[in-house]
N, CA, C and O of each residue as an XYZ file, in Angstrom:
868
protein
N     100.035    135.750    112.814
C     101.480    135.633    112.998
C     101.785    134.354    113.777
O     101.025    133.880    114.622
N     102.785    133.915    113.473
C     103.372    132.618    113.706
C     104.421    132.408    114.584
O     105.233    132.912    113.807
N     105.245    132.038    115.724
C     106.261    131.948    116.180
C     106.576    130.925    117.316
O     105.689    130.151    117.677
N     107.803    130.899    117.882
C     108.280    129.842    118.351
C     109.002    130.749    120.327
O     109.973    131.402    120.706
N     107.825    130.209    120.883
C     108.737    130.925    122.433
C     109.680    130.469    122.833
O     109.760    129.282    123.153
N     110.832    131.481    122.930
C     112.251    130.880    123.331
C     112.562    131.205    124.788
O     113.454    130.661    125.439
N     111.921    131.935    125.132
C     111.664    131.974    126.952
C     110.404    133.060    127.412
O     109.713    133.788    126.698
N     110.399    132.872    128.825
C     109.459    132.536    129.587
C     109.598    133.576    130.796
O     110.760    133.505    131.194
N     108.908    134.464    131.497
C     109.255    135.163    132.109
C     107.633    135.317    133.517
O     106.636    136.002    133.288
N     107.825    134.567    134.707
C     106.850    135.389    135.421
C     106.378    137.110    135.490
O     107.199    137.929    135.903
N     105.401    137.419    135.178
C     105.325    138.431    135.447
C     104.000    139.438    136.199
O     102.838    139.142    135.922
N     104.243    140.417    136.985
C     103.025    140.087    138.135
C     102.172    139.329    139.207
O     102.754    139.024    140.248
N     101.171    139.074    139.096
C     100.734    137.920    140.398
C     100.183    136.415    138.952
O     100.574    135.248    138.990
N      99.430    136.904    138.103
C      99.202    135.640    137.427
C      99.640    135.876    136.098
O      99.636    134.762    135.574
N      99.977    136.629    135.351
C     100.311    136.983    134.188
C     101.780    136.258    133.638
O     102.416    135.812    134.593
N     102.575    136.004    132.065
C     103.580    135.446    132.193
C     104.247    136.812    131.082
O     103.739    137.799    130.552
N     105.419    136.299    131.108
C     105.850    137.345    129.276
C     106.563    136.418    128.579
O     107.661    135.999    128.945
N     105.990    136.077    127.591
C     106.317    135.274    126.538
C     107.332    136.015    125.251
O     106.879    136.803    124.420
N     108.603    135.617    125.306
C     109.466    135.949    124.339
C     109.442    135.156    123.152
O     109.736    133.961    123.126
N     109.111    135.789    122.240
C     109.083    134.563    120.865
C     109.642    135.425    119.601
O     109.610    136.622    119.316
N     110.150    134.305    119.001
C     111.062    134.457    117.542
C     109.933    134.519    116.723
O     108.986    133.885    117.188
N     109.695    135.139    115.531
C     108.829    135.054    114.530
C     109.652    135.434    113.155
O     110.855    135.695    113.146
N     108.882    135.422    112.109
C     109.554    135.685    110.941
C     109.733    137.375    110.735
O     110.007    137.892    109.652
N     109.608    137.807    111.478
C     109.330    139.292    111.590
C     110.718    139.992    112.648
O     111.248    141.103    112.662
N     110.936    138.772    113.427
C     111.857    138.867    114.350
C     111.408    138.857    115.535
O     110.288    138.348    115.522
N     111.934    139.375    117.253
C     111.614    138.921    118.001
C     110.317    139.763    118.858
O     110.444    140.987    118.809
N     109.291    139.339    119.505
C     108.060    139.885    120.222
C     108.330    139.601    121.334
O     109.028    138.613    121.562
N     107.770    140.520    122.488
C     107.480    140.095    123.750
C     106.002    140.283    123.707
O     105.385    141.293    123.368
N     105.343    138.627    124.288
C     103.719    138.957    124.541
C     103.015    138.765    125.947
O     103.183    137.618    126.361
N     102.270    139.573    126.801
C     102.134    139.852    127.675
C     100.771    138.733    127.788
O      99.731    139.158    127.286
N     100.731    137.600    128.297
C     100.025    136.298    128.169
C      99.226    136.265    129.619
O      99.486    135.317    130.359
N      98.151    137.370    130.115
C      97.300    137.609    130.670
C      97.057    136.280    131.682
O      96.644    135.288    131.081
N      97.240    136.136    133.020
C      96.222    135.063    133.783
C      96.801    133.459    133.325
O      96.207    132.394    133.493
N      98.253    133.700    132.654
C      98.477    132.408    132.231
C      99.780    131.935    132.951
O     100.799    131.508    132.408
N      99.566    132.080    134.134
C      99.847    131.125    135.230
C      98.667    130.812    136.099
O      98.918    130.485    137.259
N      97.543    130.859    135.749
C      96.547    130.507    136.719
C      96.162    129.139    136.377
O      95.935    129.055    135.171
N      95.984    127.863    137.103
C      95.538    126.608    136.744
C      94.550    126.423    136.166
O      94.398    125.303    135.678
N      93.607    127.330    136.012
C      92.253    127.108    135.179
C      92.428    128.340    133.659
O      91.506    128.796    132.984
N      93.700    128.562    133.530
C      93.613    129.773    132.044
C      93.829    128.888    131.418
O      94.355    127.873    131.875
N      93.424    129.058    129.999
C      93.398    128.973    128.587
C      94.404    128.577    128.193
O      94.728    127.562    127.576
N      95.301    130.026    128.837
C      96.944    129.983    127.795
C      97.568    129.424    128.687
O      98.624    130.050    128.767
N      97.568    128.198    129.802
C      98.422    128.418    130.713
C      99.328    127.422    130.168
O     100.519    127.363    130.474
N      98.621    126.475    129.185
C      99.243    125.059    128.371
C     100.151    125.799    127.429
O     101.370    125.638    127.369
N      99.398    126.671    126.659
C     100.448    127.547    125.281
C     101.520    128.321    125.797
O     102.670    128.391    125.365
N     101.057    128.839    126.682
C     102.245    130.015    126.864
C     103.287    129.298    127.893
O     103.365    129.382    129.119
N     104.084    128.538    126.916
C     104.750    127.242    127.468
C     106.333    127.526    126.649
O     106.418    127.938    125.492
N     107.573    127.185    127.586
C     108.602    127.584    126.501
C     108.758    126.583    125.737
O     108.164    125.533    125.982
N     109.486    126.692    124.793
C     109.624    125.786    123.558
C     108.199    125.627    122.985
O     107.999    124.414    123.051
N     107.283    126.117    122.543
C     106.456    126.128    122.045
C     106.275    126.832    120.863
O     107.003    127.822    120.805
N     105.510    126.655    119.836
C     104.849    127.263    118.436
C     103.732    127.477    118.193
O     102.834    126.656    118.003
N     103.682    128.746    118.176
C     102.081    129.130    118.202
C     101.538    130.224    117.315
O     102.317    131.032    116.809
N     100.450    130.275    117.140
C      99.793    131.575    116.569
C      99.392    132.450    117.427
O      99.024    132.146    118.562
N      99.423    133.688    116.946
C      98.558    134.619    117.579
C      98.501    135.876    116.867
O      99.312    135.970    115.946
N      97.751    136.849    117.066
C      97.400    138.031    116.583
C      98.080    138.819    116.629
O      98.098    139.259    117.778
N      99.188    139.686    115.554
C     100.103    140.272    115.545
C      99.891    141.778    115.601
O      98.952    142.381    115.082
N     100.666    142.185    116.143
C     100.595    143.832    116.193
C     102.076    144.804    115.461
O     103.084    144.149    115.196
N     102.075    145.891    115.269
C     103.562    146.553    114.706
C     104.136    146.970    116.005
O     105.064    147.752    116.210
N     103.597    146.475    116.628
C     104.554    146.773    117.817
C     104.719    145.596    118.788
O     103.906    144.730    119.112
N     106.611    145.898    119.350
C     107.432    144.635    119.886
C     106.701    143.970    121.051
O     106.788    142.798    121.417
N     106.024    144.875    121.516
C     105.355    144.291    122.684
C     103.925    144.080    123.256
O     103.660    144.940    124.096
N     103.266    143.486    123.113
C     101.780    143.351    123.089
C     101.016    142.564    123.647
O     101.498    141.431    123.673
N      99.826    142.660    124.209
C      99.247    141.664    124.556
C      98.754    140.190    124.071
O      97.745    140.292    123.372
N      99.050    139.278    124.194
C      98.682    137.744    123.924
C      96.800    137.956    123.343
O      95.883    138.392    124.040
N      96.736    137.586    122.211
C      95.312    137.794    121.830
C      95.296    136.386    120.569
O      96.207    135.776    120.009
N      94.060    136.305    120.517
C      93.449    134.558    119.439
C      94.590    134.152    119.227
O      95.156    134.440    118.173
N      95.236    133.321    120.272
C      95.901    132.523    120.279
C      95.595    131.347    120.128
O      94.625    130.907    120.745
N      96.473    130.382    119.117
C      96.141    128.815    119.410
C      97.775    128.353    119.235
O      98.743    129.052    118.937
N      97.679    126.693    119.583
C      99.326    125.962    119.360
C      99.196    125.312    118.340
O      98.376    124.522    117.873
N     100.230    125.810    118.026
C     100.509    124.886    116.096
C     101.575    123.467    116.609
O     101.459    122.339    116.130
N     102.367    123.776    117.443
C     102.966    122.536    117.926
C     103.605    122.925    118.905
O     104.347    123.907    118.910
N     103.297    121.923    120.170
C     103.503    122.270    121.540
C     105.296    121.371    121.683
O     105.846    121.473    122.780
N     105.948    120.672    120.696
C     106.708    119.823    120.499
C     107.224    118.746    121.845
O     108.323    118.595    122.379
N     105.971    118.151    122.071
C     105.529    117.312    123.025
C     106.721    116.450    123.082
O     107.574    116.510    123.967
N     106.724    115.703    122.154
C     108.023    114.556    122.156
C     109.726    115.375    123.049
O     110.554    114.859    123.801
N     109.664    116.133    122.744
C     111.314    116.960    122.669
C     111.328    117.202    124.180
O     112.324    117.047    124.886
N     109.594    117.772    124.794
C     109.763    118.109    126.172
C     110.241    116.917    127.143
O     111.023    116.835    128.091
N     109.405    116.047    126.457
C     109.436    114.518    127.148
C     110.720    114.033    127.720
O     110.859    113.584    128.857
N     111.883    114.205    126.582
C     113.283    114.271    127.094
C     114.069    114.924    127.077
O     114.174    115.737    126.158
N     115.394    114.818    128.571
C     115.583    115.731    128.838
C     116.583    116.142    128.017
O     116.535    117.307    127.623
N     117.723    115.252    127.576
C     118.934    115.381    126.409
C     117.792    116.051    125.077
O     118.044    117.252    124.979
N     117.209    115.838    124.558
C     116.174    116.575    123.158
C     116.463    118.155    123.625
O     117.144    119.118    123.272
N     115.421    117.753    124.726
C     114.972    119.637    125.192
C     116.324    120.372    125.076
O     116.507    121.285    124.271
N     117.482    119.802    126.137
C     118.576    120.558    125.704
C     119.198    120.712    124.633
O     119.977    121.664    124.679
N     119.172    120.069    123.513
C     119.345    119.918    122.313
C     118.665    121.072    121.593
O     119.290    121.863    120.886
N     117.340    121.130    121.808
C     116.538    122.189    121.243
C     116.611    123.643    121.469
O     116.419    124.575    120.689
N     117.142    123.608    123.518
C     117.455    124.501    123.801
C     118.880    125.027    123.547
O     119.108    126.124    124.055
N     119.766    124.519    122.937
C     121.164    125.439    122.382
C     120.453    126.421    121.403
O     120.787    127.606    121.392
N     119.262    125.840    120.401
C     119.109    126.531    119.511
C     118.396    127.925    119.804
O     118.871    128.944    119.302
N     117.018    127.996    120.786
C     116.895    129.140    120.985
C     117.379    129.710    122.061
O     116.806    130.700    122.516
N     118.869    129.037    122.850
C     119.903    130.050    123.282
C     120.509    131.162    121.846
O     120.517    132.367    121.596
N     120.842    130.216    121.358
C     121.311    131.125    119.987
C     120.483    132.569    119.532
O     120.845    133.744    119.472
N     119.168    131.856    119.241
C     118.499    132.935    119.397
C     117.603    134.190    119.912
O     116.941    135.123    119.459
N     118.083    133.502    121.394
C     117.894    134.588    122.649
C     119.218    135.697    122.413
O     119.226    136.838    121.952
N     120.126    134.975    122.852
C     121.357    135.872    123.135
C     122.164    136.324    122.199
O     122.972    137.208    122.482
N     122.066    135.673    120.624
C     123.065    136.497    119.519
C     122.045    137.242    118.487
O     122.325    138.339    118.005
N     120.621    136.422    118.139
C     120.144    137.448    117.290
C     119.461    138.948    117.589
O     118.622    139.232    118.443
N     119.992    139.663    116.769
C     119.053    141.084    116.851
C     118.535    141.479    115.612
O     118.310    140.887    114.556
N     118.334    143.219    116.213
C     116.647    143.148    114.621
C     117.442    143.333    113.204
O     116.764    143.295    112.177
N     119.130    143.570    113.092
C     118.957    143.386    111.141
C     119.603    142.142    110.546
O     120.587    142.101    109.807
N     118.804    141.051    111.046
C     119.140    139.755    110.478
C     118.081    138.918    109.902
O     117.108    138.983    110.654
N     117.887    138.287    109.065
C     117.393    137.741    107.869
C     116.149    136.919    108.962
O     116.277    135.697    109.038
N     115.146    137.476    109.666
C     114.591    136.688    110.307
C     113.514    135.667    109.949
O     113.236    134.625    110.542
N     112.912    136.248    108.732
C     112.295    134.483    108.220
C     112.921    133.527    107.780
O     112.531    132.432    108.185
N     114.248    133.541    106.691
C     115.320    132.565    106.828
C     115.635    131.959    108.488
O     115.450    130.779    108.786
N     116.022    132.768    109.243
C     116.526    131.788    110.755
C     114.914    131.278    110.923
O     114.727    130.156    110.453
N     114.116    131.715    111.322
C     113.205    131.392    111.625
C     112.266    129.840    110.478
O     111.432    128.987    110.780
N     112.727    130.055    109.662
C     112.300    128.800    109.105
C     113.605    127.773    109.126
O     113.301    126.658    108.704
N     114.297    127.842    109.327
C     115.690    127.012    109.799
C     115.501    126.770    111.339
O     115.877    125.741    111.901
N     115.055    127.528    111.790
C     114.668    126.877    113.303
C     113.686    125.839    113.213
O     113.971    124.674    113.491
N     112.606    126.177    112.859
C     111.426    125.446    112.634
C     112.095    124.063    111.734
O     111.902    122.972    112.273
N     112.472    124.062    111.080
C     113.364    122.877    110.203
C     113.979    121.674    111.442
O     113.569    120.574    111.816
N     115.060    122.472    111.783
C     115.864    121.903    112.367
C     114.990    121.312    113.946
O     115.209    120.256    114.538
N     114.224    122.139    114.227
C     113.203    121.117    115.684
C     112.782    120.311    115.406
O     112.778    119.393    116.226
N     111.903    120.007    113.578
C     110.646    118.661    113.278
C     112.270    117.704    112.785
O     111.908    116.779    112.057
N     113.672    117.678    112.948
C     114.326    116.657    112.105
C     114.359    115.277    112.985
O     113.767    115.409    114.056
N     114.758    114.360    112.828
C     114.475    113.315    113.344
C     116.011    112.603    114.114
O     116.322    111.514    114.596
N     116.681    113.923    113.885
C     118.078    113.686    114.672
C     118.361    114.947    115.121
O     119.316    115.613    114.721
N     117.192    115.459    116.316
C     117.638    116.638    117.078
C     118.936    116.935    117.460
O     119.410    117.967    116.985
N     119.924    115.982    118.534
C     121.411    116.324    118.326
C     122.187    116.756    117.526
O     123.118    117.510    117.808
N     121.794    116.156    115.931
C     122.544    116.515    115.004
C     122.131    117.384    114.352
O     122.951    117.883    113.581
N     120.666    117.977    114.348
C     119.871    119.246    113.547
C     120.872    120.888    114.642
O     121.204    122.031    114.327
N     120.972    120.103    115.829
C     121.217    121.333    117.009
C     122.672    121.708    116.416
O     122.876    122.741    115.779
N     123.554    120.843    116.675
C     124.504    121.588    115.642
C     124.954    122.113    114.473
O     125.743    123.027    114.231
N     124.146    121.179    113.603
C     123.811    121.999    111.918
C     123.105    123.353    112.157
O     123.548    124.312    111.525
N     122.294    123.505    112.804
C     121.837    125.166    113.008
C     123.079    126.400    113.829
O     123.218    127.608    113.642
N     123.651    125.649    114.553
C     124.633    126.662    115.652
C     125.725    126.526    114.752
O     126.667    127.195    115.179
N     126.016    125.913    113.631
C     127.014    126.047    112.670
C     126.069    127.361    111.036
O     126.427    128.348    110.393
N     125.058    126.640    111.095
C     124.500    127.621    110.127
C     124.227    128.893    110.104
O     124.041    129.699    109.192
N     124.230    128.981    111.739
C     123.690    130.797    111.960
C     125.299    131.923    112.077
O     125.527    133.117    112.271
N     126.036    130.775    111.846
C     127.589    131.609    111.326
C     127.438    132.649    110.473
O     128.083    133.689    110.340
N     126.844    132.376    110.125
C     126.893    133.267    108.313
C     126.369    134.396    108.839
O     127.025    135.402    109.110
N     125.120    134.249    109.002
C     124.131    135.356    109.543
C     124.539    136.275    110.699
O     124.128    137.435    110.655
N     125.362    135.854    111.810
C     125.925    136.244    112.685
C     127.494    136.675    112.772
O     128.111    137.000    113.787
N     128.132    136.561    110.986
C     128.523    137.391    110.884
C     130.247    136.692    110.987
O     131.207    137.438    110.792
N     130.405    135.488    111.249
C     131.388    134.884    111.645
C     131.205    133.274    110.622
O     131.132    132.201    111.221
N     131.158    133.325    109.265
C     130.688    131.923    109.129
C     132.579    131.214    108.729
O     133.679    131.723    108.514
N     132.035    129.874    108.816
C     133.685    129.054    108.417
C     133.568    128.868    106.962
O     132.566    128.611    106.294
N     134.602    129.020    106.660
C     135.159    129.013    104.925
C     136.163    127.392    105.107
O     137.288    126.984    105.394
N     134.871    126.955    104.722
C     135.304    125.374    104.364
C     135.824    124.748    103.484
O     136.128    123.555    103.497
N     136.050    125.995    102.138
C     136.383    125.564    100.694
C     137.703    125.562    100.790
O     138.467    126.480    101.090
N     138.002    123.962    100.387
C     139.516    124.016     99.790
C     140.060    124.562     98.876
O     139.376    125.230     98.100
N     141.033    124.477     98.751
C     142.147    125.429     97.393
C     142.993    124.290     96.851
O     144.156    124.324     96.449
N     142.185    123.326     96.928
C     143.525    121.807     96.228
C     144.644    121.830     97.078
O     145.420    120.986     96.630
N     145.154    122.393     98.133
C     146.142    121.530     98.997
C     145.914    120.958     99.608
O     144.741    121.133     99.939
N     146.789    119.502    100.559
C     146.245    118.821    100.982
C     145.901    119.144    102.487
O     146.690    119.723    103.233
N     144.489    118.659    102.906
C     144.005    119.965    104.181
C     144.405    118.609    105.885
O     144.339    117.410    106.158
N     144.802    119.953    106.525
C     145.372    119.101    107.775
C     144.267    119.353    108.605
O     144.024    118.460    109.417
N     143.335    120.608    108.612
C     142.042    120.561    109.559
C     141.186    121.392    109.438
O     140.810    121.817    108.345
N     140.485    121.966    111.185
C     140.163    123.196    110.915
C     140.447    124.320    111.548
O     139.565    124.228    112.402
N     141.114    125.540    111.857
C     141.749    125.824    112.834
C     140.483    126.919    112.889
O     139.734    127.241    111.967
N     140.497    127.553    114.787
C     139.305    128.361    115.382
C     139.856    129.498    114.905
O     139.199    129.882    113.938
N     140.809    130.243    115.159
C     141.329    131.536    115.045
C     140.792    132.181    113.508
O     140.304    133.261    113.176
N     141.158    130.913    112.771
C     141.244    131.408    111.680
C     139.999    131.804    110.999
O     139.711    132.856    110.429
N     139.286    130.660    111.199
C     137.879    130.357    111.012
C     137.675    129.265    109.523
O     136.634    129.387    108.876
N     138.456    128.506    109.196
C     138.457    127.758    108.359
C     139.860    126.621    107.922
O     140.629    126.228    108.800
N     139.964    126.336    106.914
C     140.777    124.720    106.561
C     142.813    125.581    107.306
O     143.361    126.679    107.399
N     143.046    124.411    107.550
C     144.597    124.290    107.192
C     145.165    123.943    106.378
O     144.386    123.397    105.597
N     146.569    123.895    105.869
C     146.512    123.026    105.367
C     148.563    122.377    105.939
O     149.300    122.758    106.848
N     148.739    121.334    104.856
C     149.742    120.852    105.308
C     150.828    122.097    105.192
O     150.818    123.036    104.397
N     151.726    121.806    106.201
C     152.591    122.886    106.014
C     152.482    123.654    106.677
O     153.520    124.026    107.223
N     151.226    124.339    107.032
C     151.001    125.201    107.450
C     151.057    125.352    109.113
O     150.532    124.428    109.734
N     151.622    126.388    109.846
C     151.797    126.392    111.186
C     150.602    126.127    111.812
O     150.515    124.928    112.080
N     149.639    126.777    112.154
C     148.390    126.791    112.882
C     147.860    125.500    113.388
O     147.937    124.326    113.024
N     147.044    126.428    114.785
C     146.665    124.780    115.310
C     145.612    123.967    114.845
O     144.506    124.461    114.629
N     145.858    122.698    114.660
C     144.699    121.861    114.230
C     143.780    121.728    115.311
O     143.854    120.935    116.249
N     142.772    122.718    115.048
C     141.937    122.298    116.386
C     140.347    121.590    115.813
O     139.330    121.759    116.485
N     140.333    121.031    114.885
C     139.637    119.935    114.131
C     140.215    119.000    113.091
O     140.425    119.526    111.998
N     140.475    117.889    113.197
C     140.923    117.162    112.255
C     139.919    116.631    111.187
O     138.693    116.659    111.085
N     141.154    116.032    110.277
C     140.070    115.900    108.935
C     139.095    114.940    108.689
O     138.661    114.731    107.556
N     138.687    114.283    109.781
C     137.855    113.017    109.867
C     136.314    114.318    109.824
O     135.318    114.427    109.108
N     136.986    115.243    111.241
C     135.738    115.471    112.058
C     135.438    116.301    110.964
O     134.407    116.085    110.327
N     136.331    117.389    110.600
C     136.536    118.373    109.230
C     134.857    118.319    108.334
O     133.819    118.980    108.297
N     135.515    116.931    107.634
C     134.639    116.413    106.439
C     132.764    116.193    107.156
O     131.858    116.356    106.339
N     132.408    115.862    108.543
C     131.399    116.230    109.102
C     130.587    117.661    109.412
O     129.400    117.921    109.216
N     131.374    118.275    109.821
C     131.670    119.783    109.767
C     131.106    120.148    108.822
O     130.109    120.812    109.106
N     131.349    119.973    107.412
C     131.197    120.462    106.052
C     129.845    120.077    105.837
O     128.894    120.761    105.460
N     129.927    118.636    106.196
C     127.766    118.043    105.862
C     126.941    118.696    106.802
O     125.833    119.104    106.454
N     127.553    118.910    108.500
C     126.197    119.802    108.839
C     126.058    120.995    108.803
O     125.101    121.450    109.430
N     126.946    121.927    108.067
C     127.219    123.460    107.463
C     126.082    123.523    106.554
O     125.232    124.413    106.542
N     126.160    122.147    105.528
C     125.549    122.445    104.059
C     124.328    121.777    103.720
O     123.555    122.059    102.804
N     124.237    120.758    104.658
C     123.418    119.500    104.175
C     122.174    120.194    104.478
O     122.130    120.219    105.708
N     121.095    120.795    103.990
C     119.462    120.626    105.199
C     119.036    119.830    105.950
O     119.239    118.637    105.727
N     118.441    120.173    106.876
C     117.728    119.932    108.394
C     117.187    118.674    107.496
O     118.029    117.782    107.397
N     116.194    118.474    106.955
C     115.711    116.969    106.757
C     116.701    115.840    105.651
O     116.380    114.921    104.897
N     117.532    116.240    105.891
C     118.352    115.217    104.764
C     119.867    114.952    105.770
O     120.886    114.340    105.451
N     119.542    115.661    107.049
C     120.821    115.504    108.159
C     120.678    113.442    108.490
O     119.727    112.675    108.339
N     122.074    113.218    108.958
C     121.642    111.821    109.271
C     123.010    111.548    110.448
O     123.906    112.375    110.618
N     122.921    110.252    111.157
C     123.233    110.353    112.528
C     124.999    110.448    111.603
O     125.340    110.462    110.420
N     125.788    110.497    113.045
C     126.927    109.993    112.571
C     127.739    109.674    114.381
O     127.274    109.793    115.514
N     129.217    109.206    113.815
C     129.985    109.005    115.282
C     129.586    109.433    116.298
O     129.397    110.649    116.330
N     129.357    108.795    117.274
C     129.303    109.991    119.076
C     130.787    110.731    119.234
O     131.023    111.919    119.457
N     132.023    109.230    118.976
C     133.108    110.242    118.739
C     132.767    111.705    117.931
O     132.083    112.687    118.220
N     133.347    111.442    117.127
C     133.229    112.103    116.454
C     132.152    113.739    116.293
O     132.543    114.813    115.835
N     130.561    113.364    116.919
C     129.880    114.562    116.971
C     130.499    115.659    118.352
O     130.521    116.890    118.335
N     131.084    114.484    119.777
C     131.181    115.304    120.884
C     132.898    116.018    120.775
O     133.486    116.456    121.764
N     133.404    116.005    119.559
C     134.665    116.742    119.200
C     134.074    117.662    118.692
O     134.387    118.803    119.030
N     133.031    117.447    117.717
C     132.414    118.859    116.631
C     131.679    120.000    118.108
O     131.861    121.178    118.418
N     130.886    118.947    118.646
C     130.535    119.959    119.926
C     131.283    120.902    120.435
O     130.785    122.025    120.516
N     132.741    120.669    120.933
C     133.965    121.399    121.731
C     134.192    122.371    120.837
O     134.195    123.553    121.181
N     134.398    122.000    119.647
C     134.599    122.531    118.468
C     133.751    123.837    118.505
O     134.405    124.863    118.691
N     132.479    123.962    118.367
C     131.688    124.831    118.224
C     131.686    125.741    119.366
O     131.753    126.955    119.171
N     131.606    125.196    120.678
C     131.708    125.740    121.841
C     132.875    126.681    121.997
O     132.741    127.744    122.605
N     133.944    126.332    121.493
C     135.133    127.309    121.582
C     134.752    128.436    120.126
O     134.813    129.666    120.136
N     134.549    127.967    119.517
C     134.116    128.937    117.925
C     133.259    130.057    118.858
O     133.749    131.063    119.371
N     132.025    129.673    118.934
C     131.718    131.154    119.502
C     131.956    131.902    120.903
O     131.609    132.981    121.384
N     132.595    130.980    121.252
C     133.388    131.467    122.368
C     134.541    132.546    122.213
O     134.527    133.542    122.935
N     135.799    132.296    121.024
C     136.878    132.815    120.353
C     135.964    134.017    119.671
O     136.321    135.153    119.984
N     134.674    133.892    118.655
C     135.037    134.726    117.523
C     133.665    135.334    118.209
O     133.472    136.389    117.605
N     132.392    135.121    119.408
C     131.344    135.759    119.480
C     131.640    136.162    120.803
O     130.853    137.011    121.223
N     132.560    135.807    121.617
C     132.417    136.233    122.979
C     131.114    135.523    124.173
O     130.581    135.941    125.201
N     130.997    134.070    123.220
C     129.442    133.871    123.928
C     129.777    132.312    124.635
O     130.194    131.451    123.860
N     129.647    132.051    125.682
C     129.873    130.131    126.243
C     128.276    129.837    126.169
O     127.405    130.077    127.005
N     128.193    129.272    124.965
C     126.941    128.042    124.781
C     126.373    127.630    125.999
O     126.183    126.499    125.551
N     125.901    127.541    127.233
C     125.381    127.021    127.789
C     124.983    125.270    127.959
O     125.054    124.447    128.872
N     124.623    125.267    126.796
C     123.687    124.093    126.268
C     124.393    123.355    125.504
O     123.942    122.326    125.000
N     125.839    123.870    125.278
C     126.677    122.977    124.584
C     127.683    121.893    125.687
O     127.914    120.716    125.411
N     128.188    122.596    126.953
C     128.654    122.513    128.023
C     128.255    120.799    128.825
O     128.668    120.535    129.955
């Protein structure tokens, strides 16, 4: 079994508890002696990490033949990345639970960490896990001409129409590419422009999940 630790928990005098996403959904693994400076796991059982290990049918288990498939060295290195990386498994600390499509998110996570525009993979995923979480935006026009995107609603305006524009159609038409586009075909765009989509998102699941992003902030 395969997965990605999204946090990190002391536990006991040397022991840690490793929370990780897998395609199966989420494990807690009980990572033996791995806070001690001379353990094994003390490098793996590291947050933001991807690793293997020996799976059990049950949620909670001991850490066993473990190795790291990717420790995502580069991302730790900086600190804007890491937080970048970390909106995503905020997302999937605090909104996913067990009846959601977890090898889809889970290979969309994994996607969106190897892209080569982490900022912009971080919000194409916290826009993609809409769907799944039950709240996605309906971006499709109806041929009128569109004035934005409003939060309440959860999708386009259009002219005429009362509601608040709380995305305009510049940012709109961005919106739509990191909804749809995949993690390796994402590409940079405006700083304007991305730190409006940011606010943007931050109030979205704020309004429709009850949740303040942390990592969006």
């Amino acid at each position: 079994m395969e997965g990605i630790i999204y946090k990190t928990q002391p536990y006991q005098e040397h022991a840690r508890l490793l929370y990780v996403y897998t395609k199966k959904g989420k494990k807690t693994l009980l990572a033996q002696g791995s806070q001690k400076l001379n353990s094994a796991n003390r490098i793996l059982a590291q947050y933001l990490t991807q690793i293997e290990f020996k799976d059990s049918d049950k949620s909670f288990f001991t850490l066993a033949e473990a190795k790291i498939i990717n420790d995502f060295s580069e991302i730790k290195k900086d600190y804007a990345l890491t937080k970048q990386a970390a909106l995503m498994l905020e997302i999937i600390d605090q909104l996913v639970v067990d009846n959601y499509s977890h090898q889809e998110i889970y290979h969309d996570l994994v996607q969106a960490l190897q892209s080569p525009y982490l900022n912009i993979s971080a919000l194409s995923f916290a826009l993609k896990m809409l769907k799944p979480l039950g709240y996605p935006l309906d971006l499709n026009a109806d041929g009128r001409k569109v004035q934005g995107v409003n939060i309440e609603k959860g999708g386009l305006i259009y002219q005429k129409d009362t509601d608040i524009v709380d995305l305009e159609v510049k940012e709109a038409i961005v919106l739509l590419k990191l909804n749809l586009i995949p993690f390796e075909a994402l590409e940079a765009y405006e700083s304007d422009s991305i730190a409006k989509i940011k606010d943007f998102i931050l109030k979205y699941y704020q309004f429709h999940l009850q949740t303040t992003l942390k990592n969006l902030k």
